[in-house]
N, C-alpha and C positions, 0 to 999 in steps of 0.2 A: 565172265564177270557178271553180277547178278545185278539186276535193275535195281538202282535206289528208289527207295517208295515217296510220291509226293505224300506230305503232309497237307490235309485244306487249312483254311484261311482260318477256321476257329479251333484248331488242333496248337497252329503256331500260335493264335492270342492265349491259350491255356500256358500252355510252353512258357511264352513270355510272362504271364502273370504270376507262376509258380518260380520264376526266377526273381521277379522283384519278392514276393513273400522272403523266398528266403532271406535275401538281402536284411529284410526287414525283422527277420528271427536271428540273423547274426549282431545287427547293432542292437537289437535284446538282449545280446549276451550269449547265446547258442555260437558252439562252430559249426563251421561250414556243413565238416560233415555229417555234427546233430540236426543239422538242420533238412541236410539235405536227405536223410535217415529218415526222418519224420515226415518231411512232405512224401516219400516214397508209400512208407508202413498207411499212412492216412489219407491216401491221392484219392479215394471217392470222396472224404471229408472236404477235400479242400477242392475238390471238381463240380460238388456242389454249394461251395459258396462263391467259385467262382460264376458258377452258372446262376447265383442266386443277387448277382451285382453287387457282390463286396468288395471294397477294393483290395491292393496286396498289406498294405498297410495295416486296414479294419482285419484281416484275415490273420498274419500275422499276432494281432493281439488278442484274437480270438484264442490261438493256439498257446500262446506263454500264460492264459490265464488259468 
């Protein structure tokens, strides 16, 4: 059976923040899976506004605009 890989500690806050976004692109109006479509297709876009102290929210209506 193949070792499961740790993630570090700012891999899981990414993880985490890209979960609230979407949250935050669904009560926008986006499904689930629009949503989750988009933050896949655009994950350096949104890896650097994570990295750049936006929150999921700010980040979120960055992308519905």
């Amino acid at each position: 059976m193949a070792k499961k890989e740790q993630l570090d500690d700012e891999t899981l806050a990414l993880i985490h923040w890209c979960i609230e976004v979407e949250q935050h692109l669904v009560a926008g109006g986006a499904t689930q899976k629009q949503a989750q479509d988009h933050i896949e297709e655009q994950v350096e876009w949104f890896t650097d506004m994570f990295y750049e102290g936006l929150t999921p929210e700010q980040a979120a209506k960055e992308a519905l605009a």
